[in-house]
Structures are given as C-alpha cells and as structure tokens.
C-alpha positions as CSV (number, residue, x, y, z in Angstrom):
1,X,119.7,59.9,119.9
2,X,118.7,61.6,123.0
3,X,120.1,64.1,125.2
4,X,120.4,62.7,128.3
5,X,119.1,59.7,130.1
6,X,115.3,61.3,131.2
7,X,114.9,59.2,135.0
8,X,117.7,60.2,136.7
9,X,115.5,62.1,139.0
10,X,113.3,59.2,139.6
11,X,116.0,56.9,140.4
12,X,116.7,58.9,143.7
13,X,119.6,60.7,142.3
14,X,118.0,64.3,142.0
15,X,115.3,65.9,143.4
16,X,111.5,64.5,142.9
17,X,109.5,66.4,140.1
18,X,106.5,66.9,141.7
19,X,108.3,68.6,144.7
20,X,110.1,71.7,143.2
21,X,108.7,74.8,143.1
22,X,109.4,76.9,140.2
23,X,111.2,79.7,142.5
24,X,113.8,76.5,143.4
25,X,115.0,77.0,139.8
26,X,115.3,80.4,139.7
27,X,111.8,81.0,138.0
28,X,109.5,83.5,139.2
29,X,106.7,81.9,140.9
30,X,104.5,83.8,139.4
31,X,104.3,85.6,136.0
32,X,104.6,89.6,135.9
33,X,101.4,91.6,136.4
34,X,100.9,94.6,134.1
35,X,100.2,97.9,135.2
36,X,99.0,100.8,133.3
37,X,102.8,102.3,133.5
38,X,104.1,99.0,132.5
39,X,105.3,95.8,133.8
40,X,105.5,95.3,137.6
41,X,108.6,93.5,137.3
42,X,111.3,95.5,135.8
43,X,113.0,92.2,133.8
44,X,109.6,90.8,132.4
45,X,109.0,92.7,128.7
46,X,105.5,92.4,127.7
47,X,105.3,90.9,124.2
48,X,105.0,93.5,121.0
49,X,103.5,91.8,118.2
50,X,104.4,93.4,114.6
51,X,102.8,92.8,111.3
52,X,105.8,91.7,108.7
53,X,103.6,92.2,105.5
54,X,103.4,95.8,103.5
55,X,100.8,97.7,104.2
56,X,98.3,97.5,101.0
57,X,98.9,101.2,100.3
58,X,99.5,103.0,96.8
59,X,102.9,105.0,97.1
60,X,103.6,108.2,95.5
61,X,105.9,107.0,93.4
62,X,103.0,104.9,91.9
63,X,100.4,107.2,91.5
64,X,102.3,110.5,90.1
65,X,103.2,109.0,86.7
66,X,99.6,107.3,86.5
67,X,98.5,110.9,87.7
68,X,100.9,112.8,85.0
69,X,99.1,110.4,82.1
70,X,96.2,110.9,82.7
71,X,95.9,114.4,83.1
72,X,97.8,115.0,79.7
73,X,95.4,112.6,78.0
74,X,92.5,113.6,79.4
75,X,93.6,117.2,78.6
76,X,94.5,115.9,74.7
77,X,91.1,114.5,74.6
78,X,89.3,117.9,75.8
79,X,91.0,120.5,73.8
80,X,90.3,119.2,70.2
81,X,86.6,118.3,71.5
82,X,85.6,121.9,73.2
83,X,87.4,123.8,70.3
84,X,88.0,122.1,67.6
85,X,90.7,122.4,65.8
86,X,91.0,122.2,62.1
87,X,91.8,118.7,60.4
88,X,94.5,117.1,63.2
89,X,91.7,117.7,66.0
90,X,90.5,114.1,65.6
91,X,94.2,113.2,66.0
92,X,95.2,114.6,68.8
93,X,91.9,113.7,70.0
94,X,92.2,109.9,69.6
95,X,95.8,110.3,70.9
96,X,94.7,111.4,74.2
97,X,91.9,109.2,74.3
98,X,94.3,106.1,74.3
99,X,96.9,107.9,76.7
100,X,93.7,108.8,79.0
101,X,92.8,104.9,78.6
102,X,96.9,103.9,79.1
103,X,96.6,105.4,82.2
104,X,93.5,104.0,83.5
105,X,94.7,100.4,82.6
106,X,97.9,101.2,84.1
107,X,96.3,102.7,87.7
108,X,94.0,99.6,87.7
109,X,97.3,97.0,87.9
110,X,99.1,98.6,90.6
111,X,96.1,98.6,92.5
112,X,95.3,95.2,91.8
113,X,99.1,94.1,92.1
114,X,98.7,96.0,95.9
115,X,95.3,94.1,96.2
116,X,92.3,96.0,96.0
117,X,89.9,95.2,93.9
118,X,86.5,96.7,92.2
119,X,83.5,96.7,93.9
120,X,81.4,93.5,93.5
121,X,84.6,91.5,92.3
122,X,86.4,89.3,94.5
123,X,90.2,89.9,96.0
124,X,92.8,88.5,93.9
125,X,93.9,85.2,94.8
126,X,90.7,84.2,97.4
127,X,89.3,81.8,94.8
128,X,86.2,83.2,94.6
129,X,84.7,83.2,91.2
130,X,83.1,87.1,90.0
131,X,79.6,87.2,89.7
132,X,78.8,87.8,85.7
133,X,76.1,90.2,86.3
134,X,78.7,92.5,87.5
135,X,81.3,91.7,85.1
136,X,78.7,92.3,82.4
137,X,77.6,95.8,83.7
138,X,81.3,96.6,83.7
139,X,81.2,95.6,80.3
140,X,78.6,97.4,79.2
141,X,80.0,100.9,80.9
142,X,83.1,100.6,79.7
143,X,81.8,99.9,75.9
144,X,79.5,102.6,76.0
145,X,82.0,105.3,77.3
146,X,84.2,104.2,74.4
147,X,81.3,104.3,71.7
148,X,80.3,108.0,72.8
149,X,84.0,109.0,73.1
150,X,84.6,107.4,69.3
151,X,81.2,108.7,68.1
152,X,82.4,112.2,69.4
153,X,85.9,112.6,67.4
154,X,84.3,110.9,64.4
155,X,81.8,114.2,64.4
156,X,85.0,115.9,64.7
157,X,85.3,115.9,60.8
C-alpha cells in the first residue's frame, strides 16, 4: 500500500521537481555554517554525539571490599611468618594465605567482567585464542609463589 499516488507532479498538477528550490519549501538553502561561538544560524543545533556504553572503569564500591581482603590476608599471612607464633602460627598463616589468594581471584573477575585483561592475553569476547607461552609463564609464577608461600609455613613448625 502506498501513501499517495507518486506523479501527480508530473502530470501537470503541481509544480515540476527539478524547478523548486529548496528555499520554495521553506528549507534553508543552504546548511548552517559553524563558528567558533557556535552555529551561525540560531535554529540549526550542531549534532552532540554520546557514547551509551559504561565506561570500562572499576568503581569504588568494587575495589574497597577486594581492598579490605586483601589487606587482612596479606596481614594474616605476615604476622605468623615475621614472628612466629607458637603452634597456631601455621594456621593463621594458611588462613590468610587463602583470604590473600580470595581476594586476588576475586579482583581478577571484576576486572575481567569490566573487560581488561592481562598483559599478553586477549580481551574477553574478541575470539582470539592466548598464546600458551604466556599462559604457561603465568603458570609457572603463580605455582612457584604458592610452593615458596607453602614451603614457608610448613618451616613454621
């Protein structure tokens, strides 16, 4: 269904196309110009573009519980280690090792749910497969950090 029969105004009954101008239907004839102190033309509105997605930013309400965690793990892990204490000193040690760890595991999923990424990997969702050299040497840091962390409170006793 169409709007409206389209050669009415090559049947003689309007006016011919190709002769109106655009001011003839109340169109400038030219578009506004822009000036440094804005639009010559007080009803032309230059066009504001806006960015609808969230920024890719961390709030604080994200980070200050990760934050908290971590600080009372890592400090769980370093008291029993620099002094130890008697018998519960592997305990409490372990305790704030996995809190310390919690925390880590916890900072590294709102970050990735935000969509940052480590170095070397590729963004989440780009398709892009990660390089296993790098996901090895990732491996082997993060094994070796928990050996000597283990092989520490075990000389605890």
């Amino acid at each position: 269904m169409e709007a409206g029969p389209r050669d009415t105004e090559r049947n003689g009954t309007g006016p011919d196309p190709e002769s109106v101008l655009p001011g003839d239907l109340g169109l400038p004839a030219e578009p506004a110009r822009l000036t440094p102190d804005g639009p010559e033309d007080e009803t032309a509105v230059p066009e504001v573009e806006v960015e609808l997605r969230p920024q890719r930013k961390l709030r604080i309400w994200q980070l200050a519980p990760i934050v908290m965690l971590a600080a009372a793990g890592s400090l769980m892990f370093a008291f029993p280690l620099a002094f130890e204490f008697g018998d519960g000193g592997a305990v409490v040690a372990m305790l704030g090792l996995l809190i310390s760890c919690c925390a880590g595991g916890w900072g590294m999923m709102a970050a990735r749910r935000v969509g940052y990424s480590w170095p070397g990997l590729p963004a989440r969702g780009s398709g892009e497969r990660p390089d296993w050299r790098i996901v090895a040497l990732y491996a082997v840091v993060v094994l070796t950090l928990a050996f000597l962390a283990v092989w520490r409170v075990a000389r605890l006793r």
